[in-house]
C-alpha positions in Angstrom: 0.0 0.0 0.0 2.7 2.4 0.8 4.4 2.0 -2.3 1.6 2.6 -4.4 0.9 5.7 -2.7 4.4 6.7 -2.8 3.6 6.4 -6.4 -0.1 8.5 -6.1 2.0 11.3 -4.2 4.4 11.5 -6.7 1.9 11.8 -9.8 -0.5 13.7 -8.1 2.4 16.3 -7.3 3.2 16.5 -11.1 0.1 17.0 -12.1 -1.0 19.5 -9.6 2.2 21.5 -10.6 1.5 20.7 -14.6 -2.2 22.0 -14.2 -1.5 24.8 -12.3 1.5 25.9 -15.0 -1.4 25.4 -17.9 -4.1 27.6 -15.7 -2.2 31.0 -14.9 -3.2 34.0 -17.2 -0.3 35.3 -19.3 2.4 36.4 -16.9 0.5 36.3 -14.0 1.2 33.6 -11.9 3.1 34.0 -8.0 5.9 30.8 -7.6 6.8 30.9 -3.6 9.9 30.0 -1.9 9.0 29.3 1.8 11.6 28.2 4.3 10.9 28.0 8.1 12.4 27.0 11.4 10.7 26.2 14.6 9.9 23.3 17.3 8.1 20.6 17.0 5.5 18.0 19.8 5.4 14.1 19.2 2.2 13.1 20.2 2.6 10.3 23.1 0.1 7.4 21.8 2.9 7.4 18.9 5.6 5.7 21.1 5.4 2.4 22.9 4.2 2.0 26.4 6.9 4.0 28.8 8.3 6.0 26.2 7.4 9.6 24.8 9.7 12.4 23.9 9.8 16.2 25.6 6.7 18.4 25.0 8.7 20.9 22.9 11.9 19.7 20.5 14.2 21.5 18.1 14.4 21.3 15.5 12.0 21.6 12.6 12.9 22.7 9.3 10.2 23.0 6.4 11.4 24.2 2.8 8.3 24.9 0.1 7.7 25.8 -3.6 4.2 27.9 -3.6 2.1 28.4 -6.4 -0.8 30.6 -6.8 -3.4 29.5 -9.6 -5.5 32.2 -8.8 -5.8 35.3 -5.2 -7.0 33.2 -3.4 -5.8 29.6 -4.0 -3.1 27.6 -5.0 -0.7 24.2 -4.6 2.2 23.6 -2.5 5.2 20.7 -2.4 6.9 21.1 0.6 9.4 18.7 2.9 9.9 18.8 6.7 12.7 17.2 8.7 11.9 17.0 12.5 13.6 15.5 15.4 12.9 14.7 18.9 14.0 13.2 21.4 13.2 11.2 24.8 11.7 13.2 28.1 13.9 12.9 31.0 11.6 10.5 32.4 12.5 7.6 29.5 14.9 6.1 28.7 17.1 7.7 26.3 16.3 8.1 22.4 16.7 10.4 19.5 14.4 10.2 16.1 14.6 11.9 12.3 11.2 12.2 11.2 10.3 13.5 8.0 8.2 14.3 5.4 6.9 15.3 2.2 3.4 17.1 1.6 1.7 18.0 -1.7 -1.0 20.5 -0.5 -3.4 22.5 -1.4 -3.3 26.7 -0.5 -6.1 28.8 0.3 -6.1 32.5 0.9 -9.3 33.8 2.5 -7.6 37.3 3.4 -9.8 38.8 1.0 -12.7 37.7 3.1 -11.4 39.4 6.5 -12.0 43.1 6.1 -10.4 43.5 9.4 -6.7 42.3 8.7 -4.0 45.1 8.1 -3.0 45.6 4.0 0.3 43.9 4.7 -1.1 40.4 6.4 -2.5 37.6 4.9 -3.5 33.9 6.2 -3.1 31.1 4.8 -4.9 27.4 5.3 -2.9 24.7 3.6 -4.0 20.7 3.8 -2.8 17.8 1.6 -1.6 14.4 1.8 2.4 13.4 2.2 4.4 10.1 3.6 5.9 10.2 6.6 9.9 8.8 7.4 10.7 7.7 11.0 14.3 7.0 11.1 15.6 6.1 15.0 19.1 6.9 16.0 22.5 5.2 17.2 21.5 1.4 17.8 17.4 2.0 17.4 18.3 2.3 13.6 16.3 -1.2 12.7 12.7 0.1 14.2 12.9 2.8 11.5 9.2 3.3 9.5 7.6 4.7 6.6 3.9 5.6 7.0 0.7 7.4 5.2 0.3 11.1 6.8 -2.4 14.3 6.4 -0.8 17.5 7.1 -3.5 20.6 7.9 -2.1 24.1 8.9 -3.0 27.7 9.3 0.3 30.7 8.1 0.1 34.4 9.2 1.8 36.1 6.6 3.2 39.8 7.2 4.7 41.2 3.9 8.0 42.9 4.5 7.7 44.1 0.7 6.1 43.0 -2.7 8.9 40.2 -2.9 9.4 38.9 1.0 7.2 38.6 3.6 7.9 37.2 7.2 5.3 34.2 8.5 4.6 31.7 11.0 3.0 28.5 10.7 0.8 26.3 12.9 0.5 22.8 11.4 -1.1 18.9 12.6 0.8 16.4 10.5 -1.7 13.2 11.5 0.0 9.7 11.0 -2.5 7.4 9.3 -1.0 4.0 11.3 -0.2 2.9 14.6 1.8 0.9 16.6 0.4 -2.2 15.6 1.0 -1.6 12.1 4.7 -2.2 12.3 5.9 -5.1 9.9 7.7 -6.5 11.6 6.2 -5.7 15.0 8.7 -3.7 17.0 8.7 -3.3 20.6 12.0 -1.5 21.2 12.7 2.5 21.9 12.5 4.6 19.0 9.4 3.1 17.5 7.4 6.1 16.7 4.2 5.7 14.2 2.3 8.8 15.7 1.3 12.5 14.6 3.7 15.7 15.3 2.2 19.1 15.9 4.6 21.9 14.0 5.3 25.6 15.0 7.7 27.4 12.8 8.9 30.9 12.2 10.2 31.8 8.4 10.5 33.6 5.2 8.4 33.4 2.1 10.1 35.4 -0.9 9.0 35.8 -4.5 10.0 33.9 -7.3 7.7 35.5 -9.9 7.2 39.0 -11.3 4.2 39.4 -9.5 2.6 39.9 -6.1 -0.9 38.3 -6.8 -2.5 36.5 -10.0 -5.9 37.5 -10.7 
């Protein structure tokens, strides 16, 4: 199953980036950049009995290409690399988790009267796989696994060509513990969800600030 929808991802990204390159009007269209740092919370039912990592780790990285079909909408590929690690209470672990997203971006600033010229927000959902890779000795209970990212960005424009965000986001592992194949019991199992809070730059590849 995962392979095929390694596959699905894959395609669906290309066409989602071929459609959108086929819809923009003329010269139009607004091609992103996005790159954010921040912290990152491993969900506890994710881990195996006695084990869970500290409530805030660091770090998380997320790099993005944006486009925008249209004002108000758009697509995004985007990968995140996460780690965290063991609270003081466990015993001791460190985990890589990462990702890749293909998402879809929608701006409903136009809808809020009451937000300032320069911000914007941004709500961004889409599907992705998920990479669990243990450190040191744990290396063997690494995992691959289905994920749904949602998010909400607060956007605050620096110029026409940069602006300054933040970015709230739920990456929800589709699994559990007890699909591991083969079953591992061992620290540094992790098949769980990860909440995201980053802090970054978006700047302009495009001629453009908005497509209409």
């Amino acid at each position: 199953m995962q392979y095929y929808f390694k596959q699905y991802l894959f395609y669906f990204a290309i066409v989602l980036i071929t459609w959108s390159s086929q819809a923009q009007l003329k010269d139009t269209a607004q091609w992103k950049a996005l790159f954010a740092v921040g912290v990152n919370y491993a969900t506890t039912d994710g881990f195996v009995k006695g084990s869970y990592a500290k409530a805030m780790n660091f770090p998380t990285v997320n790099l993005g290409v944006q486009h925008m079909i249209k004002r108000e909408y758009g697509v995004k590929l985007d990968y995140g690399f996460n780690r965290f690690k063991n609270h003081e209470d466990t015993p001791e672990f460190k985990i890589n988790y990462s990702r890749i997203n293909a998402q879809f971006v929608f701006d409903p600033s136009n809808y809020m009267g009451f937000l300032p010229r320069r911000f914007r927000t941004v709500l961004h959902a889409g599907p992705g796989m998920s990479f669990v890779k243990p450190l040191g000795t744990l290396g063997d209970n690494k995992q691959s696994f289905v994920n749904l990212l949602g998010g909400l960005e607060l956007h605050y424009a620096i110029n026409e060509k940069v602006s300054v965000y933040t970015d709230v986001a739920y990456i929800y592992g589709l699994t559990s513990l007890d699909d591991y194949d083969p079953v591992q019991n061992g620290l540094g199992a992790f098949n769980g969800s990860v909440f995201n809070l980053t802090f970054g730059l978006a700047v302009s590849l495009s001629g453009c600030q908005y497509c209409d």
